[in-house]
N, C-alpha and C positions, 0 to 999 in steps of 0.2 A: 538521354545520352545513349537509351539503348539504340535508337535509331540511327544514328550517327554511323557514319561510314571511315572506318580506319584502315590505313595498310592499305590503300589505292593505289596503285603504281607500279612503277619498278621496286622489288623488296632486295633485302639484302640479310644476311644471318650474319648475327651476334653472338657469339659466346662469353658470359662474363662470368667470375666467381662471387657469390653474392651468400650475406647469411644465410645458413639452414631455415631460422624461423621467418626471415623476410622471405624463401622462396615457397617454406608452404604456407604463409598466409597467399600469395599471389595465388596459389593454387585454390585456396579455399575462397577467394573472393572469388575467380573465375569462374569456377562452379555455381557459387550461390549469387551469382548474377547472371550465369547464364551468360556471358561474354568471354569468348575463345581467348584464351592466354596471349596468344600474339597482340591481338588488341585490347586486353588491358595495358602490358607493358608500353606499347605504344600511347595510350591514353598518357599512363604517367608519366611517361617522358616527353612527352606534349607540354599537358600542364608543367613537369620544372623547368622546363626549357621557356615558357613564356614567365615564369615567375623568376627567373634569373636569366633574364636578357645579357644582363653585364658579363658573364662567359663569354659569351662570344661577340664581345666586345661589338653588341648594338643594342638600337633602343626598341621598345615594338610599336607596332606603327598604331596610330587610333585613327585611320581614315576608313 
């Protein structure tokens, strides 16, 4: 995953209020993996975004 290329493109900023301990665990994973905080967050809302397709009222595609 660490190869993996996130954040390509046009970017856009986000501000959200989010737990104190959900945003320094982000911090402490980003650290100890060595992946920039922009692209973890984007990792995980990658992944819940393909894990709850029904949001956005579609299906995901397997071709």
């Amino acid at each position: 995953m660490k190869s993996q290329r996130h954040n390509e493109g046009e970017l856009s900023e986000l501000q959200v209020n989010i737990e104190k301990e959900l945003l320094e665990s982000f911090f402490l994973m980003s650290k100890n993996a060595g992946i920039p905080l922009n692209d973890l967050v984007a990792i995980a809302m990658k992944r819940f975004r393909a894990a709850h397709a029904d949001y956005e009222k579609s299906e995901p595609s397997f071709t």
